[in-house]
N, C-alpha and C positions, 0 to 999 in steps of 0.2 A: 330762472333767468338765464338765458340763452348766451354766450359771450360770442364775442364774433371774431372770426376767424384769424390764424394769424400770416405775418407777413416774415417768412422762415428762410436767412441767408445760410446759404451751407456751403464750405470754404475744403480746401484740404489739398495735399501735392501730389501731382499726380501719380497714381498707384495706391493711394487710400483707399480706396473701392468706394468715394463717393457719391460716381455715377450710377454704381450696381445700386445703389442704398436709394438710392429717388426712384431707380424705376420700379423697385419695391413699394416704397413707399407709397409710392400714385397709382396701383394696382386697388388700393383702397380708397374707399367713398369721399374722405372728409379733406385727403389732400390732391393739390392740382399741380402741376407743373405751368412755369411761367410761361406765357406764349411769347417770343418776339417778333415786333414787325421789320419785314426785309422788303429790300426791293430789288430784290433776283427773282428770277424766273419761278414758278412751280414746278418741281420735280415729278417724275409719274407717282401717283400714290399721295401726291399730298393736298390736305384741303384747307381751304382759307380759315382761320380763328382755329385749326388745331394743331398746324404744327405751326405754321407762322402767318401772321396777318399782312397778308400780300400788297406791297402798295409802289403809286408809283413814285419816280425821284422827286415830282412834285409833291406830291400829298407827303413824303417822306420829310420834306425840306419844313414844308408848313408845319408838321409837328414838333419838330425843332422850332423855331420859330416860336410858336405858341405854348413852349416848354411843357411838353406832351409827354414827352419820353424820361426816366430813371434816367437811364444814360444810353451811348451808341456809339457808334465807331462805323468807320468805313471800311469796308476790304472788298479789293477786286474791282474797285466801280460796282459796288453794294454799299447800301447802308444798312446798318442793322442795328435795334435797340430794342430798348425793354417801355413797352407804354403802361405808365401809370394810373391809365383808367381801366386796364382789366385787373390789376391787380388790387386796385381798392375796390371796385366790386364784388371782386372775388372774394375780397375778405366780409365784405358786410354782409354777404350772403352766405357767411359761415365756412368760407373754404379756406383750408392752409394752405397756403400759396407757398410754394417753396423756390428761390432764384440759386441755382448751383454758381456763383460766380468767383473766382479767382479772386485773392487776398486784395491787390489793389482796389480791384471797384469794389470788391464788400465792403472797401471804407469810406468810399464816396459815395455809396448808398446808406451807409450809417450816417452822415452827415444830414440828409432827404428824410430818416424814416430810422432815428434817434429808437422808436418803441419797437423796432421790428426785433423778433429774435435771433440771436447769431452764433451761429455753430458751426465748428472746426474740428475736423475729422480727420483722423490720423494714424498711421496704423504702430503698432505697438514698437518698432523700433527702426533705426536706417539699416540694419540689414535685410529687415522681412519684408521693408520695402524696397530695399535693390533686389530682393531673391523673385518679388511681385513683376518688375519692370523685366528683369532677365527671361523671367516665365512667359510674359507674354509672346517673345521670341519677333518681335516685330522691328527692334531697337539698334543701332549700332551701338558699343560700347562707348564713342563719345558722346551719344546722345543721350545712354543715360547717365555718363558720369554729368553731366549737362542739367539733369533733371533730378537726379540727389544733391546737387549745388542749390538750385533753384530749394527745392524742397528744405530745406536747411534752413535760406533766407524765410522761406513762408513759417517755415513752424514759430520761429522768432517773434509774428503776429498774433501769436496763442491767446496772449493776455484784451487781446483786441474783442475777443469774442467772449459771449455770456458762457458759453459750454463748451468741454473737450470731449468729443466720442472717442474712444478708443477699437478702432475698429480690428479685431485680432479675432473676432467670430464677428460674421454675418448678420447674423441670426439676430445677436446679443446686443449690438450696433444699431440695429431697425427697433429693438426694443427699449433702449438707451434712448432712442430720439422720439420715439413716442410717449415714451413716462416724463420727457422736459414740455413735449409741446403740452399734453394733459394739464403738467403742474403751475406751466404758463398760463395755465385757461383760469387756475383758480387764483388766482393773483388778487388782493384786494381792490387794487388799484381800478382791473377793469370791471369791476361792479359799483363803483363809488355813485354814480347817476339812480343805475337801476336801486341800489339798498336807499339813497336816501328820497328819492320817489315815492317808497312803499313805507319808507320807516316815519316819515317826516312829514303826510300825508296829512 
């Protein structure tokens, strides 16, 4: 009995490494990254349905409308959002859809999608991650005193989420999040159809 794939929010402040940990993650067969639809221009290099689903203000406005989209926002005279029909496709066709989004909308998409799973990644203390931010050497000093403030208020949403990764090895982190999505798959819960089909027969 086959379960079908899951719908996997992954949260954390910035300097977690839980951009690095997705594009890991999606390097393998069974998980995908969420596409979203924009209505900016396409970049050189980029193609419609894989990095985002190119549409225009009208067909963007109609999706709205017909309550199409997860959620969306404007920026720039763009719109951009997250559409709900690839990722429930995605899932019935066995794929782990994974949405990296920021603590607030991870709870207004918990609201939508109550069974998805939610994880919060975080790195092993506020120094390692100021020592993270100062590394990357991109930062001014008030920007990340800015951004370990920020990170402070997010960790406080911990208990928001089904799982904490502790992200202090890479490695150990990717594997962390692969033993929860596995353990999610055997859940009794989503074989309750399929066991009483064969059992009840």
């Amino acid at each position: 009995m086959k379960a079908e794939g899951l719908k996997i929010i992954l949260s954390g402040p910035s300097g977690s490494g839980k951009g690095t940990i997705v594009r890991e993650l999606i390097k393998k067969e069974h998980f995908i990254l969420s596409v979203s639809a924009t209505t900016r221009l396409p970049r050189q290099g980029e193609q419609d349905g894989v990095h985002y689903f190119f549409k225009t203000k009208e067909e963007f406005e109609t999706m709205i409308k017909d309550d199409e989209l997860l959620e969306y926002a404007q920026f720039c005279d763009n719109y951009y959002g997250t559409p709900k029909t690839f990722i429930e496709e995605s899932v019935k066709n066995g794929k782990d859809v994974i949405l990296e989004i920021e603590v607030q909308g991870a709870l207004q998409v918990k609201a939508i999608y109550p069974e998805a799973l939610f994880v919060f990644v975080m790195p092993p203390t506020l120094t390692e991650l100021e020592n993270r931010l100062v590394g990357r050497n991109t930062e001014t000093p008030a920007v990340i005193a800015q951004r370990l403030a920020r990170a402070k208020e997010e960790v406080a949403f911990y208990k928001e989420y089904d799982y904490v990764v502790i992200n202090d090895s890479l490695e150990e982190a990717i594997c962390d999040i692969e033993t929860i999505v596995a353990a999610e798959k055997l859940r009794s819960s989503r074989f309750k159809q399929e066991i009483e089909k064969v059992w009840n027969a």
